[in-house]
C-alpha positions as CSV (number, residue, x, y, z in Angstrom):
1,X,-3.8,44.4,-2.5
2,X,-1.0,42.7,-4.3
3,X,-1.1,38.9,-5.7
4,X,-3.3,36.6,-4.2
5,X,-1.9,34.7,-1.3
6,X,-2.1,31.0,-1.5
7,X,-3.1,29.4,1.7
8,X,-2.6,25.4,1.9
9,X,-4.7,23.0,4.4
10,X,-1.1,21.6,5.8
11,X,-0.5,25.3,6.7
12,X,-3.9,26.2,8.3
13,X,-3.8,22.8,10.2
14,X,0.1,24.3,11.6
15,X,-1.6,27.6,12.4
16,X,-4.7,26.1,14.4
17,X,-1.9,23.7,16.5
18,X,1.0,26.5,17.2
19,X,1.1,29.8,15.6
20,X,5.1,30.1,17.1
21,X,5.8,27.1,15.0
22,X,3.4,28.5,12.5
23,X,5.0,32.0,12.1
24,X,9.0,29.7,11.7
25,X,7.4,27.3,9.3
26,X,4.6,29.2,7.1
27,X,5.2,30.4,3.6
28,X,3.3,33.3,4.6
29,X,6.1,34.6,6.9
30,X,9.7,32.6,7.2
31,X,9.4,29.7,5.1
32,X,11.8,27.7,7.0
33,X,12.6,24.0,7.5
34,X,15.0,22.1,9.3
35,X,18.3,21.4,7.7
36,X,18.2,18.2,9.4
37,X,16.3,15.3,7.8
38,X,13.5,13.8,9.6
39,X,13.5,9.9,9.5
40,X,9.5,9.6,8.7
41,X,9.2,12.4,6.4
42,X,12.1,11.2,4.3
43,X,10.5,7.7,4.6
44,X,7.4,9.1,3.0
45,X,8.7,11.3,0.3
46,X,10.8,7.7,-0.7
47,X,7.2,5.9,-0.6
48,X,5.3,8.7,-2.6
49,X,8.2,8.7,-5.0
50,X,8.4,5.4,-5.5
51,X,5.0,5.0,-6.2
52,X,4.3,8.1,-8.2
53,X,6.5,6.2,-10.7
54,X,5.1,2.5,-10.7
55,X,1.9,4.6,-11.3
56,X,3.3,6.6,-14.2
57,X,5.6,4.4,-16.1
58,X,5.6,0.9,-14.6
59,X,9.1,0.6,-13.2
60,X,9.1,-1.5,-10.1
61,X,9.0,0.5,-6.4
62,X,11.7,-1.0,-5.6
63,X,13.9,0.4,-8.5
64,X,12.5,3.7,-8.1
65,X,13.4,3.8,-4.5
66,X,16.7,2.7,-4.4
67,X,17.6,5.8,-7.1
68,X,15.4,7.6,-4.8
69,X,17.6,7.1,-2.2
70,X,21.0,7.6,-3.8
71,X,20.0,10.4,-4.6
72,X,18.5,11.5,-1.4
73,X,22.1,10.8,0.8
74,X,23.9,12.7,-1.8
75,X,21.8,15.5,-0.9
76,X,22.2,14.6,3.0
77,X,26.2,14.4,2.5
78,X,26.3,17.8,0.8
79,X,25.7,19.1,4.3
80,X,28.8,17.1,5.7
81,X,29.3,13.5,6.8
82,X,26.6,11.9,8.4
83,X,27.3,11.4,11.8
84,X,27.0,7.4,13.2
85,X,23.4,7.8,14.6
86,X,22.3,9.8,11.6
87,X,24.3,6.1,9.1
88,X,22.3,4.1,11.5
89,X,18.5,5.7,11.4
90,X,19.7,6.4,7.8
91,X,20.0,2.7,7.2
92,X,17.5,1.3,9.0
93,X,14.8,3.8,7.5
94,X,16.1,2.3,4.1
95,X,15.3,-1.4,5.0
96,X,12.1,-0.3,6.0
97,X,11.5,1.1,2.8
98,X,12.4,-1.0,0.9
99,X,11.1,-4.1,3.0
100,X,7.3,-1.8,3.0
101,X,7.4,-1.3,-0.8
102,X,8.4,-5.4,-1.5
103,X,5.5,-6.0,0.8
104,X,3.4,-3.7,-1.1
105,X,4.2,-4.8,-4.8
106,X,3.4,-8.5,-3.9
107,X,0.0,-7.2,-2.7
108,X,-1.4,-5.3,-5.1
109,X,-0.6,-8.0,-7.7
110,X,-2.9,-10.6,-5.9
111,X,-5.6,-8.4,-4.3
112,X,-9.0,-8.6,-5.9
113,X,-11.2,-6.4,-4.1
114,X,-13.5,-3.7,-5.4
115,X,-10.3,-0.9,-5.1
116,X,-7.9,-3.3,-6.3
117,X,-5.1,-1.7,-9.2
118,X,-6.8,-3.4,-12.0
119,X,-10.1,-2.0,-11.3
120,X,-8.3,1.7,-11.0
121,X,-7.4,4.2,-13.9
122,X,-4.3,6.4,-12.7
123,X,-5.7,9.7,-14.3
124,X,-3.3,11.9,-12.5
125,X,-0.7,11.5,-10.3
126,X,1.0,14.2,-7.9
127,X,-1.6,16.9,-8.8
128,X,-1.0,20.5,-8.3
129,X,-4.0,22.8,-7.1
130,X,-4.7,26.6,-7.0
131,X,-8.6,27.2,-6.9
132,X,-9.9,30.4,-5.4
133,X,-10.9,30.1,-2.0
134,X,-14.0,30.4,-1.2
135,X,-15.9,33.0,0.6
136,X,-19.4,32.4,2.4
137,X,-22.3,34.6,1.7
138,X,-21.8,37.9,3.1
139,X,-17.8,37.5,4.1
140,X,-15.5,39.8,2.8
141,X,-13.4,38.4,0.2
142,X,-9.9,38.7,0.6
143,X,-8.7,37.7,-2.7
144,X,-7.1,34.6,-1.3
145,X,-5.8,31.1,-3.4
146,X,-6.5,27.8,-2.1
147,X,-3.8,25.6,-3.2
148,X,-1.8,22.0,-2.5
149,X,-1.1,18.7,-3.8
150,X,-2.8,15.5,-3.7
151,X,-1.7,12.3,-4.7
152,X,-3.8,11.4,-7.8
153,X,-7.0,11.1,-9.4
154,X,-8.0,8.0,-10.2
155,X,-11.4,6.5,-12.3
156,X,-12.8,2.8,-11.1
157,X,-13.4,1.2,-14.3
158,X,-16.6,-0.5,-13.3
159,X,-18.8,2.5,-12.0
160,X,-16.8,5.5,-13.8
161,X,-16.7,7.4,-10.6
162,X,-13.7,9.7,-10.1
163,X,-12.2,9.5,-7.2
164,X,-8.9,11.8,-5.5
165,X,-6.0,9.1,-4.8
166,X,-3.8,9.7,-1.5
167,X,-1.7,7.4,-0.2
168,X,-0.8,7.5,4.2
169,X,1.9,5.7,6.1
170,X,1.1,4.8,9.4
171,X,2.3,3.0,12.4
172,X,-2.0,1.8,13.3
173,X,-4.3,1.6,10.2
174,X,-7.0,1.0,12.6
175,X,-6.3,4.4,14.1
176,X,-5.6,6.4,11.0
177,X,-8.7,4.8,9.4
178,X,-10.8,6.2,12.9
179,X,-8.9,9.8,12.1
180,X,-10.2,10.3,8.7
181,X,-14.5,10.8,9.8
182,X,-12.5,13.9,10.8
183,X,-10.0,14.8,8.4
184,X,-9.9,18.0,7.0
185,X,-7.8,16.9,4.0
186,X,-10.3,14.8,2.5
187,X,-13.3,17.6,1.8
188,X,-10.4,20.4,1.2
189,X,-9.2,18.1,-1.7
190,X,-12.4,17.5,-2.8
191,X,-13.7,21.0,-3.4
192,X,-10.4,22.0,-5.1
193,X,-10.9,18.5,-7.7
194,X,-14.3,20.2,-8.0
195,X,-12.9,23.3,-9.2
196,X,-10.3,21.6,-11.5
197,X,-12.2,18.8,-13.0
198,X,-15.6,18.1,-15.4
199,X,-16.2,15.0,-13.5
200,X,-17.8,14.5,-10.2
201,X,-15.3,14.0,-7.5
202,X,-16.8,10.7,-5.6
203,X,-14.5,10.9,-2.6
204,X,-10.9,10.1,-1.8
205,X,-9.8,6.7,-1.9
206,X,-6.8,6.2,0.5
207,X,-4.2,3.6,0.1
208,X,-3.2,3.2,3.5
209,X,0.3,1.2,4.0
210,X,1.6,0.2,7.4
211,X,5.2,1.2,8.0
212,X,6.1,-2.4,9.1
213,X,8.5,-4.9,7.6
214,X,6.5,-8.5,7.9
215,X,8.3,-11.2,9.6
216,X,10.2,-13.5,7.8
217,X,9.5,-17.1,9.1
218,X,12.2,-19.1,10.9
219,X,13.0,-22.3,9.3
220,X,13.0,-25.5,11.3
221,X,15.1,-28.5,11.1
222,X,12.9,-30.2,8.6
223,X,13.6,-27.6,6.4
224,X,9.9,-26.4,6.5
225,X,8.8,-22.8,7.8
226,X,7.6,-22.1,11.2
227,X,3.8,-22.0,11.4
228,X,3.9,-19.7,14.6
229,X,0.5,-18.2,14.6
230,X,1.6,-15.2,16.1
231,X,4.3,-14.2,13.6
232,X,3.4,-10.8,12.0
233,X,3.5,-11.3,8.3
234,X,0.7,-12.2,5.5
235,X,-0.5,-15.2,3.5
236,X,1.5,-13.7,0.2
237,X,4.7,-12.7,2.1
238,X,4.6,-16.4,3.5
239,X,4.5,-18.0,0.2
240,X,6.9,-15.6,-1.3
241,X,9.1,-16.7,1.3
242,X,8.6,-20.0,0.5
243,X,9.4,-19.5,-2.8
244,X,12.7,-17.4,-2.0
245,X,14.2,-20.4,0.2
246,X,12.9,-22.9,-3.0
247,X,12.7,-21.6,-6.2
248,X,11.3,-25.0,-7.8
249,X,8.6,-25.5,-5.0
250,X,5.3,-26.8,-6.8
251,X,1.8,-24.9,-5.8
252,X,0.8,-28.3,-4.7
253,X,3.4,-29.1,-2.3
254,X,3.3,-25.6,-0.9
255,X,-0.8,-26.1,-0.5
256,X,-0.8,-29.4,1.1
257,X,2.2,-28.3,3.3
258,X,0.3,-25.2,4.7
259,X,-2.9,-24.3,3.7
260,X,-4.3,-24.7,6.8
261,X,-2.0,-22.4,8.1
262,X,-2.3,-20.3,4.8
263,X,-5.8,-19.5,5.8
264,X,-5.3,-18.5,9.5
265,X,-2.8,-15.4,7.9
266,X,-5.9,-14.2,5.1
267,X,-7.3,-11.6,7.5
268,X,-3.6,-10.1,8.3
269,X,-4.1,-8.7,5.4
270,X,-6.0,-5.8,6.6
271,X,-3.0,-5.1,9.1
272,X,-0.8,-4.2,6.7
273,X,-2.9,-2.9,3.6
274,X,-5.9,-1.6,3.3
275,X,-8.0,0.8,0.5
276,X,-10.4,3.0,2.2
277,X,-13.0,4.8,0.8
278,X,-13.7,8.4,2.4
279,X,-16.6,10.5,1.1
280,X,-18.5,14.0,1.9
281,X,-21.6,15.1,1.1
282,X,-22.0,19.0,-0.2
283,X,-23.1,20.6,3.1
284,X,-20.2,18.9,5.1
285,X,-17.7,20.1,2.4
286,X,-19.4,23.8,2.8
287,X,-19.5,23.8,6.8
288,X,-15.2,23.1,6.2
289,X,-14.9,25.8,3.7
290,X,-16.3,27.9,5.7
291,X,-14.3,27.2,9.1
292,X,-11.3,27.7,6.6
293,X,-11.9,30.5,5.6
294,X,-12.6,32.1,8.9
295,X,-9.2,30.7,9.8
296,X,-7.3,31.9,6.8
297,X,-8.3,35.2,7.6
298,X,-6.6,35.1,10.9
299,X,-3.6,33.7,9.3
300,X,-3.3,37.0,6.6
301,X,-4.5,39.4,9.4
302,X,-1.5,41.4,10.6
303,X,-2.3,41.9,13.8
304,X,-2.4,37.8,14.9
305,X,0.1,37.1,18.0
306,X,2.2,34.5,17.2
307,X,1.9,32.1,21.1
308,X,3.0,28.9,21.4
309,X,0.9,25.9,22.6
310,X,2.6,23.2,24.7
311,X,1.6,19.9,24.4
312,X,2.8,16.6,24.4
313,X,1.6,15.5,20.9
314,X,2.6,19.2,19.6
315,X,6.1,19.5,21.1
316,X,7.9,15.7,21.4
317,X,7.4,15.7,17.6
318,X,7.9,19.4,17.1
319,X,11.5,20.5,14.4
320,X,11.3,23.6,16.2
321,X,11.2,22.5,19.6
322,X,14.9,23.7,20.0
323,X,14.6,27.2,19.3
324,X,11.0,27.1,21.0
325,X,12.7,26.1,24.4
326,X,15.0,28.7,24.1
327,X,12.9,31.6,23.1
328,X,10.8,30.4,26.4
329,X,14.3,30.6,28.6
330,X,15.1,34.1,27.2
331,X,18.0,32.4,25.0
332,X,18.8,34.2,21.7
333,X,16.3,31.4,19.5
334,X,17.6,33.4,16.5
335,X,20.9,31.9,16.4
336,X,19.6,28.3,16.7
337,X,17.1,29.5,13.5
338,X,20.3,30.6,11.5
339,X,22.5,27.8,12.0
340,X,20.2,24.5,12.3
341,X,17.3,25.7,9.6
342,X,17.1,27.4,6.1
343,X,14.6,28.9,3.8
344,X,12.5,26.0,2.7
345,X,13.7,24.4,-0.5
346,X,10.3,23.2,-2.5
347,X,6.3,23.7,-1.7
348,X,6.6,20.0,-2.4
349,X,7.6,19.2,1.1
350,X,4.7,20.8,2.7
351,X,2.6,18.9,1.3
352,X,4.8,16.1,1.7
353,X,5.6,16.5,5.3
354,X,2.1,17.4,6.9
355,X,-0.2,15.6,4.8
356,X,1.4,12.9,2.9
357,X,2.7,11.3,6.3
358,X,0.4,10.5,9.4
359,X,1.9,9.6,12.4
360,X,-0.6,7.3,14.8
């Protein structure tokens, strides 16, 4: 039968979506990726990165990120000088970046909820999986690997429950947040920590970050910030502001100037961070397992037809939509395959691309 063949979640969620895309992308068959970069998934490799290492060894995002990111364009430029959209969406992905992961760093220094950092024990970070996969009672088992990456395992200090730690970028946290009674991800993660670990797997706890720079106030003549209730920003980023424009400014002046206002900005907090605790019970975990598997079968089974399946959501954000159009006009889609993609460079992506980022 040969060695085992590893099926990951981000690849059974490509199959059940497109199979033409499916069959182009899938490690199972040709393994290929785009040899363009794709703003939002380099935004979230940057973000994983750069967080991957505050976890690890303390240096600040921001540091991480910017060598990130040098070393990301050199990559880029190996394939030839970027072209003056590609500087453009280049830098502005980098301001938002960087602007996100500033955001981010103030937060978790003053949040003081349940989930907070210092109630949170970074176990593991950027774990590797490959559990067998699971076969229901009275399946035929086809000898096949279950494996991925998640973020981390973390342990909450005040319970000792175990929990997996992934962290989403999202346009809505109020949509992604609806997405996950749904998500696949979250139960497929917790049966492999099962397999891996001695310690109850709780749930995962997603750190959910909103790709959005918050607005900086305008200053007014007085030399005092605008206290525009509709500006898009949080309590923390104001007074970091603040403090940016006046290095000396006393707590006390900054309170009786605008704590009023101060307290209007609290709950804007949620628009921009938020830690959300997902969990699954046994039988919910089974039923997935089980669809899964049934899945992964058609995915190793020879005879599967490899159709396409137009949609809006699938195609508009589709890097094979290209070659897809022109395999549909009766083109030669091979030679777009040659020249704009090659043989994907790292599992890492995958899990990366169709997992770590969420687009809502």
């Amino acid at each position: 039968m040969g060695d085992p063949k590893s099926i990951h979640i981000s690849d059974i969620r490509t199959f059940r979506s497109c199979r033409r895309k499916w069959q182009w992308s899938s490690p199972l068959h040709r393994n290929l990726e785009s040899t363009v970069p794709y703003a939002p998934f380099f935004t979230g490799r940057a973000i994983h990165h750069a967080l991957e290492m505050y976890y690890t060894t303390g240096e600040l995002p921001i540091d991480a990120v910017q060598k990130f990111i040098i070393s990301e364009r050199d990559e880029w430029e190996k394939l030839g000088d970027l072209w003056a959209q590609e500087e453009v969406i280049f830098g502005e992905q980098v301001n938002l970046i960087e602007g996100l992961l500033g955001h981010y760093t103030l937060w978790v220094q003053q949040d003081q909820k349940k989930y907070s950092d210092r109630n949170l024990e970074f176990i593991a970070l950027e774990q590797e999986f490959d559990v067998p996969f699971p076969v229901p009672p009275g399946c035929v088992d086809p000898q096949l690997r279950l494996g991925g990456r998640f973020d981390g395992i973390v342990r909450h200090k005040e319970t000792g429950e175990y929990w997996i730690w992934e962290t989403k970028t999202t346009r809505s946290i109020q949509e992604l947040v609806r997405s996950l009674d749904n998500d696949e991800q979250c139960g497929t993660y917790m049966y492999a920590a099962s397999q891996m670990f001695g310690h109850p797997i709780v749930g995962v706890l997603y750190n959910i970050m909103r790709k959005k720079v918050p607005t900086i106030p305008a200053m007014l003549a007085n030399g005092l910030f605008s206290q525009n209730k509709s500006i898009d920003t949080t309590a923390f980023h104001y007074v970091q502001c603040i403090r940016d424009e006046y290095p000396d400014v006393s707590d006390e002046f900054i309170m009786e100037s605008y704590a009023n206002f101060l307290a209007q900005l609290l709950p804007n907090e949620q628009k921009f961070f938020v830690r959300w605790p997902v969990y699954r019970s046994p039988f919910m975990i089974d039923m997935l397992m089980e669809g899964l598997y049934h899945t992964a079968m058609e995915m190793v089974n020879p005879d599967t037809k490899y159709y396409p399946s137009p949609s809006w959501l699938n195609c508009n954000f589709c890097s094979f939509k290209g070659p897809c159009l022109a395999m549909n006009a009766g083109i030669d889609h091979e030679v777009l395959l040659e020249a704009e993609y090659q043989v994907r460079q790292s599992q890492k992506s995958i899990r990366t691309v169709e997992e770590g980022e969420i687009e809502q």
